[in-house]
Jmol script that loads the backbone (N, CA, C; Angstrom):
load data "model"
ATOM      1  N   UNK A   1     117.307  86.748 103.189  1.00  0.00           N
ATOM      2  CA  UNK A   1     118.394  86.641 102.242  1.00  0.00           C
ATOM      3  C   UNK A   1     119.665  86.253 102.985  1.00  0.00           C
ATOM      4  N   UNK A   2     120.696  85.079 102.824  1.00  0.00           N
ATOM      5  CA  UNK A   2     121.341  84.553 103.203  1.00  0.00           C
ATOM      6  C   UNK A   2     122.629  85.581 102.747  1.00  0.00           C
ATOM      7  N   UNK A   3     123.494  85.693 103.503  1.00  0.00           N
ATOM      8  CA  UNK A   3     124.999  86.351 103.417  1.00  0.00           C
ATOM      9  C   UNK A   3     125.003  87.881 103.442  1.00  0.00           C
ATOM     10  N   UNK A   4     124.108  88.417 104.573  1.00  0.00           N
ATOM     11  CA  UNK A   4     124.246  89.202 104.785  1.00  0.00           C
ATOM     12  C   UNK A   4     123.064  90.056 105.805  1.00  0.00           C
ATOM     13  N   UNK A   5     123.309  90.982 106.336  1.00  0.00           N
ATOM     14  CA  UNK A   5     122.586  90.977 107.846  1.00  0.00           C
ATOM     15  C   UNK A   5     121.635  92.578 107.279  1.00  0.00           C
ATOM     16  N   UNK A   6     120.152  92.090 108.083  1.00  0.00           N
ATOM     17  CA  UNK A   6     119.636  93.000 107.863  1.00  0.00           C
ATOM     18  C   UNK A   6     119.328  94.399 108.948  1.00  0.00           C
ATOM     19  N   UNK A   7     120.008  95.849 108.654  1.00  0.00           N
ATOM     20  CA  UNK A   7     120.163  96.822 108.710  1.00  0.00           C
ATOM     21  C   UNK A   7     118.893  97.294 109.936  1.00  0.00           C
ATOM     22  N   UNK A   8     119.420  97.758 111.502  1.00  0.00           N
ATOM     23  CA  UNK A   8     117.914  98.039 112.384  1.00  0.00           C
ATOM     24  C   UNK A   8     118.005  99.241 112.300  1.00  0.00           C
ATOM     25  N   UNK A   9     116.779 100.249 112.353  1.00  0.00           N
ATOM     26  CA  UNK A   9     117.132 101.828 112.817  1.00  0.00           C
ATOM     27  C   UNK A   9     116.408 101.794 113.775  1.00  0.00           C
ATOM     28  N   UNK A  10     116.826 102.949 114.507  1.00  0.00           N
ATOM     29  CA  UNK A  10     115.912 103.449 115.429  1.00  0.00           C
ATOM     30  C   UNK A  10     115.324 105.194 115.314  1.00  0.00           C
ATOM     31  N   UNK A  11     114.678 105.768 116.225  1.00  0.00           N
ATOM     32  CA  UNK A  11     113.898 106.974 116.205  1.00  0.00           C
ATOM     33  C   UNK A  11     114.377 107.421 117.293  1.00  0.00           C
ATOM     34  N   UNK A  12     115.172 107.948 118.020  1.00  0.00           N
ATOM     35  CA  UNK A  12     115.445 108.252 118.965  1.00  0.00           C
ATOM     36  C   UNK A  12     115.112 109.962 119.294  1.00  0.00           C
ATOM     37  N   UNK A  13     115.455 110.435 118.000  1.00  0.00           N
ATOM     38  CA  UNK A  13     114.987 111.827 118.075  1.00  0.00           C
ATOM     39  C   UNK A  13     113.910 112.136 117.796  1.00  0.00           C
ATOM     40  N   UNK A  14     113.053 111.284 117.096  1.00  0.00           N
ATOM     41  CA  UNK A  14     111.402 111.682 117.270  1.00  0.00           C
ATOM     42  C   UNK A  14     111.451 112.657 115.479  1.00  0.00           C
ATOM     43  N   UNK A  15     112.223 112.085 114.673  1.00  0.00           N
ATOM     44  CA  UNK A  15     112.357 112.744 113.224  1.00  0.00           C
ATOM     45  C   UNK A  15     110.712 112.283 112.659  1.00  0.00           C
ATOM     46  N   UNK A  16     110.297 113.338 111.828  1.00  0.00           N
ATOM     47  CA  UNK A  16     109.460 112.933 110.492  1.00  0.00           C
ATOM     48  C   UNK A  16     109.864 111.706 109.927  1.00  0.00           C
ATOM     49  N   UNK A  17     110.899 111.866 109.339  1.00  0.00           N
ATOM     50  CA  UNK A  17     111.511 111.571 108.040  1.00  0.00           C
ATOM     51  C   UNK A  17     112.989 110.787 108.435  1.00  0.00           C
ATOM     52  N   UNK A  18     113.553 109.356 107.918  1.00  0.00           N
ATOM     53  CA  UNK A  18     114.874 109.348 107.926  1.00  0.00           C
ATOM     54  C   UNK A  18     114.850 108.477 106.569  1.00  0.00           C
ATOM     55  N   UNK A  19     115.954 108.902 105.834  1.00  0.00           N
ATOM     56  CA  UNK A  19     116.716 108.444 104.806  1.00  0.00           C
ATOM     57  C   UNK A  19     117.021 107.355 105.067  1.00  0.00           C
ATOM     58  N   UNK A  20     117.049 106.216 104.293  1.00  0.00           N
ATOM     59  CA  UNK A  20     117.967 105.269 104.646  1.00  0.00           C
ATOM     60  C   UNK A  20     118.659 104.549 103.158  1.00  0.00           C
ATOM     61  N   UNK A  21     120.094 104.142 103.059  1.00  0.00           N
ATOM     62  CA  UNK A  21     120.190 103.156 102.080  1.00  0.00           C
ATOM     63  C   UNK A  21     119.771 101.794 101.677  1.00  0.00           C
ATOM     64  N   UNK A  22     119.060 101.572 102.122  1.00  0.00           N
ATOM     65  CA  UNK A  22     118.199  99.983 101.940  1.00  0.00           C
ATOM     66  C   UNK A  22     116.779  99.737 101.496  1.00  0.00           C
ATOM     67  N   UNK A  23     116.467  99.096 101.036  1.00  0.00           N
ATOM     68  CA  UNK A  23     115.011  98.423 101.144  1.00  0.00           C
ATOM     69  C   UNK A  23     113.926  98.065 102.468  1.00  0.00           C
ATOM     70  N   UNK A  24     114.735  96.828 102.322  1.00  0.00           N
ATOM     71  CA  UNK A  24     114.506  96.002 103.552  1.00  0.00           C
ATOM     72  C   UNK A  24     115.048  96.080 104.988  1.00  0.00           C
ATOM     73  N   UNK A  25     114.520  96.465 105.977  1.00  0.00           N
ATOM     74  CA  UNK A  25     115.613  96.971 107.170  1.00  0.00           C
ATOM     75  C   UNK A  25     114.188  96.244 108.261  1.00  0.00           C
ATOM     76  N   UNK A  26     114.791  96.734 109.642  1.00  0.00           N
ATOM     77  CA  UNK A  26     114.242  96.125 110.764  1.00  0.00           C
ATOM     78  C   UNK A  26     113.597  97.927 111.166  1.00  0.00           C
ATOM     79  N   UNK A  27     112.629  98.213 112.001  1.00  0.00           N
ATOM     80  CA  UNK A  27     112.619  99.083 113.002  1.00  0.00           C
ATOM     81  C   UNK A  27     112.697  98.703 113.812  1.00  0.00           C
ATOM     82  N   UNK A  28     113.091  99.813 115.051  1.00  0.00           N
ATOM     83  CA  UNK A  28     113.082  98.942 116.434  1.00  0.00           C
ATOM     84  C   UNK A  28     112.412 100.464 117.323  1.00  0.00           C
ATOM     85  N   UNK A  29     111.746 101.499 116.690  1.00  0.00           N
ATOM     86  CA  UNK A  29     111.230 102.611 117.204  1.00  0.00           C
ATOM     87  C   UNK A  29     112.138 103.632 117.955  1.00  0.00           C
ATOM     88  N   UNK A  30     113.091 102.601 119.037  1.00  0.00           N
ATOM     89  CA  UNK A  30     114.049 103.746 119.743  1.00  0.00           C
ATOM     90  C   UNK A  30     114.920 102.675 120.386  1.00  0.00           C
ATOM     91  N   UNK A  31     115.685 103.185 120.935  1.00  0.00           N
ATOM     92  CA  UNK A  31     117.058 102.994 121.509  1.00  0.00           C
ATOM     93  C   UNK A  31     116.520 101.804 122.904  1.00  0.00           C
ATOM     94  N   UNK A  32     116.788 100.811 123.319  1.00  0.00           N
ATOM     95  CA  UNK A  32     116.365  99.583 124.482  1.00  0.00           C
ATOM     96  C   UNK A  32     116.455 100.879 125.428  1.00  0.00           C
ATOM     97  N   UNK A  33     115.755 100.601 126.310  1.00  0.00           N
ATOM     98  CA  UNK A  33     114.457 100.021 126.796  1.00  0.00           C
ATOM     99  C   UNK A  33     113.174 100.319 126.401  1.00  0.00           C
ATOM    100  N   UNK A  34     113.637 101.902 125.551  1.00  0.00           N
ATOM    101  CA  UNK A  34     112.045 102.113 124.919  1.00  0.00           C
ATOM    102  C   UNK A  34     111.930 101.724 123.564  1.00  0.00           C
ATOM    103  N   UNK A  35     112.267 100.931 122.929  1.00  0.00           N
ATOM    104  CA  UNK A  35     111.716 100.272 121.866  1.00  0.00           C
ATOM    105  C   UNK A  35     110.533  99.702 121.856  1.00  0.00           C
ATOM    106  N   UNK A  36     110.030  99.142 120.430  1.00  0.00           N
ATOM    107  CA  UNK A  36     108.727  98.654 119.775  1.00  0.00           C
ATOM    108  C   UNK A  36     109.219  97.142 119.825  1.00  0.00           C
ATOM    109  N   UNK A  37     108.289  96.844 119.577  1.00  0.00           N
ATOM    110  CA  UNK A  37     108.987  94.918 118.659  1.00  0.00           C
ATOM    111  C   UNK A  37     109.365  95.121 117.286  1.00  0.00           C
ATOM    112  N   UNK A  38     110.401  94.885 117.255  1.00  0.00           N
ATOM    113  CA  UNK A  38     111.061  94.657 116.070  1.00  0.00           C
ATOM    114  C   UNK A  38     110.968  93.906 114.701  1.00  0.00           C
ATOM    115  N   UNK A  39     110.565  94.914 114.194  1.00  0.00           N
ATOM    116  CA  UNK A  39     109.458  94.492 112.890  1.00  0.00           C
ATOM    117  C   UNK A  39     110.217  94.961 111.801  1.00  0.00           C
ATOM    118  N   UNK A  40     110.158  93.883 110.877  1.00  0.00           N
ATOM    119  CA  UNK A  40     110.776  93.422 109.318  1.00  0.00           C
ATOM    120  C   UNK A  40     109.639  94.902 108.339  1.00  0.00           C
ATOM    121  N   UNK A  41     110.089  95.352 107.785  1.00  0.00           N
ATOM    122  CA  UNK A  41     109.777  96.526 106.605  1.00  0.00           C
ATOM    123  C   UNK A  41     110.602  96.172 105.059  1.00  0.00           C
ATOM    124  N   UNK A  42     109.491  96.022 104.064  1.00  0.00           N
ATOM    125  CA  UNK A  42     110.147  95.630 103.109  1.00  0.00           C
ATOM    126  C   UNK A  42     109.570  96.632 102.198  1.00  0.00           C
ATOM    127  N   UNK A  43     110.183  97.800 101.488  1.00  0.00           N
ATOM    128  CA  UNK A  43     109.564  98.710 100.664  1.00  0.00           C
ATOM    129  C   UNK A  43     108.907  97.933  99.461  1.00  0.00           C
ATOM    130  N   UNK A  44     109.627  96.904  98.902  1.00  0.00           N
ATOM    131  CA  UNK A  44     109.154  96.637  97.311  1.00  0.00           C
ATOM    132  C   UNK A  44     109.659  97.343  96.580  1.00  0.00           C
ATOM    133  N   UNK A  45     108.478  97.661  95.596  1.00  0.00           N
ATOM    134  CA  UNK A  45     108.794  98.605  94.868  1.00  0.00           C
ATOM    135  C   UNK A  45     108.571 100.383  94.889  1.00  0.00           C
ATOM    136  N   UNK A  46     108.360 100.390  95.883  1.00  0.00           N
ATOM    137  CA  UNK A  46     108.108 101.727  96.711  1.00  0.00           C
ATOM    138  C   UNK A  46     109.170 102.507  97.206  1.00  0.00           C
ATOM    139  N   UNK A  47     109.658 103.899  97.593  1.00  0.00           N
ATOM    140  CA  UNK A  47     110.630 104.568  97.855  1.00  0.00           C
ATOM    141  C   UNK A  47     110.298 104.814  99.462  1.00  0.00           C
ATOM    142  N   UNK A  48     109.344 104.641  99.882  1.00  0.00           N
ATOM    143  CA  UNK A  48     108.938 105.294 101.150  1.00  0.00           C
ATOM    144  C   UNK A  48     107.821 104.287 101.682  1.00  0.00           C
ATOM    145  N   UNK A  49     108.176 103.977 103.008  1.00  0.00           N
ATOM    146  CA  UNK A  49     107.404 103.455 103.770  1.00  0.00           C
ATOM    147  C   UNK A  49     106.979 103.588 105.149  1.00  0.00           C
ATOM    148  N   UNK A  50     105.906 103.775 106.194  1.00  0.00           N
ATOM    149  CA  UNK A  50     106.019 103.899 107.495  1.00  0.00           C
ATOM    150  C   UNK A  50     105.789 102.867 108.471  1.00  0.00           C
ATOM    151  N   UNK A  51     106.544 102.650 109.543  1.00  0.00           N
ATOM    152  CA  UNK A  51     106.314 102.136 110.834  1.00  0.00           C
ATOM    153  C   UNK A  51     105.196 102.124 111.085  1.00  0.00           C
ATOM    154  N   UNK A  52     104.736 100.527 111.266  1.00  0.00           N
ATOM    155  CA  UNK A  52     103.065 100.616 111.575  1.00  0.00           C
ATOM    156  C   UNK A  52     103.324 100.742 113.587  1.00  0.00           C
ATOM    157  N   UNK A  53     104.027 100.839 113.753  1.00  0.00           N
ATOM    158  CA  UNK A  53     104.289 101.101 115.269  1.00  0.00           C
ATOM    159  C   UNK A  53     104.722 102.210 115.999  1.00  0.00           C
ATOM    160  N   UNK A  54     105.452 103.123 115.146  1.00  0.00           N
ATOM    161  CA  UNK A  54     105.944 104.249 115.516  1.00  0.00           C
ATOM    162  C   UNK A  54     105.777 105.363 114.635  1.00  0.00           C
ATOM    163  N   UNK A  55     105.259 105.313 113.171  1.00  0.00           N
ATOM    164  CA  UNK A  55     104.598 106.026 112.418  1.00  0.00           C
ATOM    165  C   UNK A  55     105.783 106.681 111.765  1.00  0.00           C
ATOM    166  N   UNK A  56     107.085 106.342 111.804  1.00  0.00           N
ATOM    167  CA  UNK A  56     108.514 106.876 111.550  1.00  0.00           C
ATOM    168  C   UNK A  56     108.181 106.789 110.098  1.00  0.00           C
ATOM    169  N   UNK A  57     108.178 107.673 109.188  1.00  0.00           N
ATOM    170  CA  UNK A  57     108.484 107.784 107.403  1.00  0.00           C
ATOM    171  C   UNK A  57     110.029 107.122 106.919  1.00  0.00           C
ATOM    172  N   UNK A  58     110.079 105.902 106.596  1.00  0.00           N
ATOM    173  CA  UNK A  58     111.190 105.652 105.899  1.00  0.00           C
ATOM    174  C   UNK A  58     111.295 106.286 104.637  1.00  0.00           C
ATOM    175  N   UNK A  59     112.395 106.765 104.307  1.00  0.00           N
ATOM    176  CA  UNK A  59     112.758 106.978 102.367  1.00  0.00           C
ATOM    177  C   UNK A  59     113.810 106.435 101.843  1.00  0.00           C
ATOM    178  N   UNK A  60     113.777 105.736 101.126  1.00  0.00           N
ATOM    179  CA  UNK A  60     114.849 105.201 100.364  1.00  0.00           C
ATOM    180  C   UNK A  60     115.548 106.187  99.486  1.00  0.00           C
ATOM    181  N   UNK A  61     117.064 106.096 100.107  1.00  0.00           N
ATOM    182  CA  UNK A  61     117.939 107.436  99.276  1.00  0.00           C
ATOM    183  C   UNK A  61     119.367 106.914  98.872  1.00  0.00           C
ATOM    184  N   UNK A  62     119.083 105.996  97.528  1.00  0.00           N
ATOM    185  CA  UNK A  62     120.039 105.571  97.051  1.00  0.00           C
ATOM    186  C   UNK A  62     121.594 105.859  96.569  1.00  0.00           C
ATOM    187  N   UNK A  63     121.820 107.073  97.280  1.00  0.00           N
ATOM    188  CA  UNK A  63     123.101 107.332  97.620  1.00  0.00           C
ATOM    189  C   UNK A  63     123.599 106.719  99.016  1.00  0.00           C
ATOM    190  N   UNK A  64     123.249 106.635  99.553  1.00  0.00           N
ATOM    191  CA  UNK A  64     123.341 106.140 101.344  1.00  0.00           C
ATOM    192  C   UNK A  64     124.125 104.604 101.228  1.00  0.00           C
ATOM    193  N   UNK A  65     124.787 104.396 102.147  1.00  0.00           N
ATOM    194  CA  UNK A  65     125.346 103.242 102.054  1.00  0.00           C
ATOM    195  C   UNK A  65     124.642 102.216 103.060  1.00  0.00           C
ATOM    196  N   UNK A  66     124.165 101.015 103.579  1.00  0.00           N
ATOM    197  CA  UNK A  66     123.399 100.469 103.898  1.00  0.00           C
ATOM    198  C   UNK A  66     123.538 101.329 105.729  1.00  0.00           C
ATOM    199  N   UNK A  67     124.750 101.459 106.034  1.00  0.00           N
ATOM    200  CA  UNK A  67     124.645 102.176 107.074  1.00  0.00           C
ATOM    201  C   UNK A  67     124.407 103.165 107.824  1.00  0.00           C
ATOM    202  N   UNK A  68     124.172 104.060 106.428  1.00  0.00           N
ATOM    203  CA  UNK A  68     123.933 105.519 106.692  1.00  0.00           C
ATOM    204  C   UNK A  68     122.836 105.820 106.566  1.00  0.00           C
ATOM    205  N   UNK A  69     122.123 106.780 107.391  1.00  0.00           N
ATOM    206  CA  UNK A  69     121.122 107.383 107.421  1.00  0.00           C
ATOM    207  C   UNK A  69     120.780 109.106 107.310  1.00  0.00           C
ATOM    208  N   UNK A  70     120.092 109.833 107.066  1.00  0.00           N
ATOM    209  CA  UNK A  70     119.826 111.376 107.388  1.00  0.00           C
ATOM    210  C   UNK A  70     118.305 110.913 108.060  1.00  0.00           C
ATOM    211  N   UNK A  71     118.276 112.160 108.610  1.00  0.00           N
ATOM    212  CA  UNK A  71     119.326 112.518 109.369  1.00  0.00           C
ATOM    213  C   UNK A  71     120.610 111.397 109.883  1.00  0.00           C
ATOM    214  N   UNK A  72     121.769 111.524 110.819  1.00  0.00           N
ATOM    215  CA  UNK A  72     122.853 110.872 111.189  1.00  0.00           C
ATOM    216  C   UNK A  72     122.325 110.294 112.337  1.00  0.00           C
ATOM    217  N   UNK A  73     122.848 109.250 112.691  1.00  0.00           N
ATOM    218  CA  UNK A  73     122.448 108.604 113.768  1.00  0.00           C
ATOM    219  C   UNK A  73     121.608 107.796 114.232  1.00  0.00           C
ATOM    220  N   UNK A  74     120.751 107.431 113.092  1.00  0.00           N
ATOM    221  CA  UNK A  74     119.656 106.434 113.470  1.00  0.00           C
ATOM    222  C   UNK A  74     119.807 105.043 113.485  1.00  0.00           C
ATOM    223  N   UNK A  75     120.899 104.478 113.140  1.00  0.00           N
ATOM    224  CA  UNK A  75     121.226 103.425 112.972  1.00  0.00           C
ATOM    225  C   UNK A  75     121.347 102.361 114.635  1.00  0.00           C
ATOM    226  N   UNK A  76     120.244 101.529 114.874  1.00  0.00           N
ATOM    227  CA  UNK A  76     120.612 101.102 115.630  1.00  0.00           C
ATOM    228  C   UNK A  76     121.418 100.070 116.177  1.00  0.00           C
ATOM    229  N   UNK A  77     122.568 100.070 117.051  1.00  0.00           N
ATOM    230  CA  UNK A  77     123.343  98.898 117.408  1.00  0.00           C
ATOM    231  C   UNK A  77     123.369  98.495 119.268  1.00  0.00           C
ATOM    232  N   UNK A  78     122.819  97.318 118.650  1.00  0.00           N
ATOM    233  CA  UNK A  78     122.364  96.893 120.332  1.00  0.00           C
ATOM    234  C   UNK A  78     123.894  96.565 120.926  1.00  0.00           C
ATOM    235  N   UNK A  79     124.122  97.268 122.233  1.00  0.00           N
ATOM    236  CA  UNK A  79     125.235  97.257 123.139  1.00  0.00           C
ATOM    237  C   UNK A  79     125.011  96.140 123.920  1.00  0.00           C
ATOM    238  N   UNK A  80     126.562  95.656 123.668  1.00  0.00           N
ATOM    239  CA  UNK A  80     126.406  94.210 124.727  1.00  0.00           C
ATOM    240  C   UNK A  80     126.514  94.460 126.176  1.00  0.00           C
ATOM    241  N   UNK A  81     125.637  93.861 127.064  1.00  0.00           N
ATOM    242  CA  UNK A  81     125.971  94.224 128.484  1.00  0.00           C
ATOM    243  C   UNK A  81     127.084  93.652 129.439  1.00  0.00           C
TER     244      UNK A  81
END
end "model"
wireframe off; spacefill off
backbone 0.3
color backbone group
């Protein structure tokens, strides 16, 4: 989808479960250097989906704003070196 960027999380804490506001998002399993390959997840019409790589439970929690997650912090942003 053009005009607008799609949302990565990561697992860093090793959660069940993270909330997210979106559909469609990226995983990336955990924080560089231990990440997965970065794989496209598209719920559909579904509320919940898992990481075929890291087994992470997504839920879609339509209060959340595309950035926010629950638990806090999963949102990943790759640091420039």
């Amino acid at each position: 989808m053009a005009g607008h960027s799609i949302p990565h999380f990561q697992n860093d804490g090793g959660h069940r479960v993270i909330e997210i506001g979106v559909k469609e998002f990226m995983c990336t399993g955990a924080s560089i250097p231990f990440d997965h390959p970065h794989i496209f997840i598209d719920m559909g019409d579904d509320n919940e989906k898992v990481c075929s790589y890291c087994s992470t439970l997504y839920r879609y929690n339509p209060s959340l704003k595309a950035t926010e997650t629950i638990p806090p912090g999963c949102l990943f942003e790759n640091k420039a070196a």
